[in-house]
ROMI-99507 format. One record per residue (C-alpha): residue number from 1; x, y, z; residue in three letters. Coordinates in Angstrom, 2 decimals, padded with zeros to 5 digits. Example, Ala and Ser with C-alpha at 12.3 -4.5 7.8 and 13.67 -1.06 7.14 Angstrom:
2
{nr->1 east->012.30 north->-004.50 up->007.80 rest->ALA}
{nr->2 east->013.67 north->-001.06 up->007.14 rest->SER}
END
This chain:
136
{nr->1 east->069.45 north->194.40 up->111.91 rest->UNK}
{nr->2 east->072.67 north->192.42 up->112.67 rest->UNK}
{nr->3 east->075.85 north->194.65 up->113.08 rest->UNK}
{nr->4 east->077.75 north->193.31 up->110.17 rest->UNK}
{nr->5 east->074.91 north->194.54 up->107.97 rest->UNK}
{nr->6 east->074.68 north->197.57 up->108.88 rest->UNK}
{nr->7 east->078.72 north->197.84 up->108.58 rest->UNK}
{nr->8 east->078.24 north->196.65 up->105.02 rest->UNK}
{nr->9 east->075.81 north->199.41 up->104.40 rest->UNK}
{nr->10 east->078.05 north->202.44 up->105.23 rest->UNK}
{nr->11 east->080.55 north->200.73 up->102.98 rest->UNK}
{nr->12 east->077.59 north->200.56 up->099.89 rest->UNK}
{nr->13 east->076.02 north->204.07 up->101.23 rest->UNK}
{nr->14 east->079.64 north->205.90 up->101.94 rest->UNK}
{nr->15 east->082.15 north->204.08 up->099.82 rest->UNK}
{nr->16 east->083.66 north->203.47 up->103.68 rest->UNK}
{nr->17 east->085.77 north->200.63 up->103.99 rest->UNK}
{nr->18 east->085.80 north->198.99 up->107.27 rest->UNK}
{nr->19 east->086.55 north->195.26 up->108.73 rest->UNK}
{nr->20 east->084.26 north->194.18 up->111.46 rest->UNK}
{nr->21 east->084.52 north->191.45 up->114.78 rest->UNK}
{nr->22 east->082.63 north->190.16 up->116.87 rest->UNK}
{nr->23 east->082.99 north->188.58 up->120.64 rest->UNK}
{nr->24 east->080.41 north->186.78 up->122.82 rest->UNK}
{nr->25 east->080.14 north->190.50 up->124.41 rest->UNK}
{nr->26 east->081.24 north->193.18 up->121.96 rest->UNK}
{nr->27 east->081.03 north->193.74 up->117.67 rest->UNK}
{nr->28 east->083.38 north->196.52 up->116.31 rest->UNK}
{nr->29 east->083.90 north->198.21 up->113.06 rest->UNK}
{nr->30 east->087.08 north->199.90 up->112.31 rest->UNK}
{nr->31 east->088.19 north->201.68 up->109.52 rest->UNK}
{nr->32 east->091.60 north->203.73 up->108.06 rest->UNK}
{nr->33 east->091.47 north->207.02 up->107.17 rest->UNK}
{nr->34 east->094.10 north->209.70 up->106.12 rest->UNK}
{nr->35 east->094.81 north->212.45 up->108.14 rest->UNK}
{nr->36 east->091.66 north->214.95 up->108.25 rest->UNK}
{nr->37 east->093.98 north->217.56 up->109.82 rest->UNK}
{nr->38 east->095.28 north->218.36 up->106.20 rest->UNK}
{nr->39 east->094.45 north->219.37 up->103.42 rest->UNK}
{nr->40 east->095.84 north->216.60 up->101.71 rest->UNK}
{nr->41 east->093.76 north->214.17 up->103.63 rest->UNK}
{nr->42 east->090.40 north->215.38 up->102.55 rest->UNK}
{nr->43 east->091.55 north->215.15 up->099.03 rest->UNK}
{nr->44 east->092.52 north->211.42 up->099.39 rest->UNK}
{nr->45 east->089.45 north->210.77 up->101.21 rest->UNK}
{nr->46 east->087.62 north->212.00 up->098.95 rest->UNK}
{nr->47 east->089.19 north->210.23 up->096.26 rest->UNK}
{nr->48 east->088.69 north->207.37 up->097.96 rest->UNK}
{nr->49 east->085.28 north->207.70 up->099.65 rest->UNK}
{nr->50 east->083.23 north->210.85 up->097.72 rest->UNK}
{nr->51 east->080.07 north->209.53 up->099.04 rest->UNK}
{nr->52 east->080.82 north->209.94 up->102.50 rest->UNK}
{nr->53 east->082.75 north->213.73 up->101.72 rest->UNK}
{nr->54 east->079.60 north->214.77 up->100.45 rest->UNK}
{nr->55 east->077.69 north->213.75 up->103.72 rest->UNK}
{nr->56 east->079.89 north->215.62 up->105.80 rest->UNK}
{nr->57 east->080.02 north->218.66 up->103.93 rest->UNK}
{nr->58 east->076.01 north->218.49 up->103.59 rest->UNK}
{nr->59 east->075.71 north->217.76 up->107.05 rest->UNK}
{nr->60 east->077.68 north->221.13 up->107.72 rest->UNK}
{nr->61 east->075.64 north->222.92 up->105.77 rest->UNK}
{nr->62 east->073.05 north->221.82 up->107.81 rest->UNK}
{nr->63 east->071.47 north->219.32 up->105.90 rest->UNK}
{nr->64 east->069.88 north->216.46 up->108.48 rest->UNK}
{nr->65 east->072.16 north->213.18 up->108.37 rest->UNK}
{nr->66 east->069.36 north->211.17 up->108.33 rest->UNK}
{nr->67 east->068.08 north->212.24 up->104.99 rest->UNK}
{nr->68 east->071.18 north->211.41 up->103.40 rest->UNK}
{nr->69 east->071.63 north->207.65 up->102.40 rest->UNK}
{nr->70 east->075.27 north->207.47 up->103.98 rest->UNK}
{nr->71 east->074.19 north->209.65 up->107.24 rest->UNK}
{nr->72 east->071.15 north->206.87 up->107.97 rest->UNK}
{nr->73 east->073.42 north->204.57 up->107.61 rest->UNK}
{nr->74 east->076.35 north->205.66 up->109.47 rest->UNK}
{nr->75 east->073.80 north->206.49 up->111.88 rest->UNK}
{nr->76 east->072.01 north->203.13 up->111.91 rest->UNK}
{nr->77 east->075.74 north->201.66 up->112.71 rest->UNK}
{nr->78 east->077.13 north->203.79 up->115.41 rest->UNK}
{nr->79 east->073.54 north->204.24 up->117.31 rest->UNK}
{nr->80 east->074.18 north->205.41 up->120.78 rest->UNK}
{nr->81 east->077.55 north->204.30 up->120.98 rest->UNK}
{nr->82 east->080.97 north->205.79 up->119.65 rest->UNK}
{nr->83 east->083.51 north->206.74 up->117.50 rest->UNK}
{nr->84 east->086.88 north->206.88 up->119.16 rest->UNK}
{nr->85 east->090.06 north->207.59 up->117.03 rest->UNK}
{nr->86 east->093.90 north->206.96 up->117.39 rest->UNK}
{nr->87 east->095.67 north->208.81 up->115.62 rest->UNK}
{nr->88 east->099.04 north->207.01 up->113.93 rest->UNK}
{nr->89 east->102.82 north->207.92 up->113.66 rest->UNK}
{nr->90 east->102.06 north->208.93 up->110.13 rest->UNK}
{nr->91 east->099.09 north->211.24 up->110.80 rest->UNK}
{nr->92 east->096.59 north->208.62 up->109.22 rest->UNK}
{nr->93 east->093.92 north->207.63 up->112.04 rest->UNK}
{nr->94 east->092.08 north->204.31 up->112.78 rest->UNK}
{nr->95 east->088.68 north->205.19 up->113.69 rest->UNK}
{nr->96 east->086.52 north->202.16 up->115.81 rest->UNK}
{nr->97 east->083.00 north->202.13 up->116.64 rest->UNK}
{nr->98 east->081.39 north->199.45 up->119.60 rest->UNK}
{nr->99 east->078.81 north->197.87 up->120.21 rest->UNK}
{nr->100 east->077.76 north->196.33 up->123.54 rest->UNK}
{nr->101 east->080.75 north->196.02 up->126.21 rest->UNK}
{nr->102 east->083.70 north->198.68 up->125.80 rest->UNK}
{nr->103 east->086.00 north->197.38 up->127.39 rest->UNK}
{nr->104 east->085.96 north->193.79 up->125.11 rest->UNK}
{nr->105 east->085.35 north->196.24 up->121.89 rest->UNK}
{nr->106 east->088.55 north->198.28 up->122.85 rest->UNK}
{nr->107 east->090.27 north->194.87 up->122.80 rest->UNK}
{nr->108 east->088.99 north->193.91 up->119.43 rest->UNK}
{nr->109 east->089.65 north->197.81 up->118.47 rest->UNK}
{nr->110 east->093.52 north->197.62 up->119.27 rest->UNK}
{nr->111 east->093.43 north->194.12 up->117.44 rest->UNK}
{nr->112 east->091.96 north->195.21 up->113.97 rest->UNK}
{nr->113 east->093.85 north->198.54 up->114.17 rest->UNK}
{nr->114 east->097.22 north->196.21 up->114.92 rest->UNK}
{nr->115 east->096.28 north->193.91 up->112.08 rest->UNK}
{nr->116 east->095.80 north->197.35 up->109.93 rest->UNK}
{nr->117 east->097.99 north->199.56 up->110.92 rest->UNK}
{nr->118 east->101.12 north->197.50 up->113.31 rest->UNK}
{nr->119 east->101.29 north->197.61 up->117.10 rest->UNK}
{nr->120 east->101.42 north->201.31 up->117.50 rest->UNK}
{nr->121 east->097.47 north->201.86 up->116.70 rest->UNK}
{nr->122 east->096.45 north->199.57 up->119.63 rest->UNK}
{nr->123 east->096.10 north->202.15 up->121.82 rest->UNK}
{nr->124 east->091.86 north->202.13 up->122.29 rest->UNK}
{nr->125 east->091.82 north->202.13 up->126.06 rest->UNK}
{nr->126 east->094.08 north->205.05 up->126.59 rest->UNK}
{nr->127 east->092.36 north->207.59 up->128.44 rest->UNK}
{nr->128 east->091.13 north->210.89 up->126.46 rest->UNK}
{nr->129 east->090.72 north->209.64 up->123.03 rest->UNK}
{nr->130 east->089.11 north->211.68 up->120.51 rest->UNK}
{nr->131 east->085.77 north->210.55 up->120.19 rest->UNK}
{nr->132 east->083.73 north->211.35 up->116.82 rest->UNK}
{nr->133 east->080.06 north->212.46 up->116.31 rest->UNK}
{nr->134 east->077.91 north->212.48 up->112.89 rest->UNK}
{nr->135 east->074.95 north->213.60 up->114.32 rest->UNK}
{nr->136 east->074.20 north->217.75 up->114.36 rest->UNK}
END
């Protein structure tokens, strides 16, 4: 399934909103979220995105990703690769997820979160970024 699909199906199955790109070598999706680290943050995400609140507090509870419509797709889009995250001046992080060469999808990374965010959030090929995992 071609990576743009299965970007548009976390948006249908998560209410996730993400912009994709593609290179000759690399296709990212990146997405804005508010700041997970309050409070605050989960409310507007969930405001937002309830679908894909759900599916992370089912998958804490144990629940299998998979079974959930927004974990297989999630899933389907990350695959083996990852989920790094920068976090910005305002707390707010741009999350990115590659496929095929990192180094080209960290420059398409820093150039959607630039485009989204200004020139602070192009900061994907700093060493020790967070990197995220749905699976448990």
């Amino acid at each position: 399934m071609a990576y743009r699909t299965r970007a548009a199906q976390v948006t249908a199955s998560c209410g996730l909103q993400s912009e994709t790109r593609c290179s000759d070598g690399a296709c990212v999706a990146a997405l804005g979220v508010p700041d997970l680290d309050r409070v605050s943050g989960w409310f507007r995400l969930a405001a937002s995105s309830p679908r894909f609140v759900f599916s992370t507090v089912a998958r804490d509870l144990g629940v299998p990703p998979r079974i959930l419509p927004c974990g297989t797709a999630v899933a389907a889009l990350v695959g083996e690769g990852r989920v790094r995250t920068v976090e910005l001046p305002s707390g707010d992080e741009v999350w990115c997820t590659v496929e095929g060469d990192p180094a080209e999808g960290d420059d398409l990374c820093d150039a959607l979160a630039t485009e989204r965010a200004g020139p602070g959030a192009a900061r994907f090929h700093e060493a020790g970024l967070r990197e995220l995992t749905f699976e448990r």
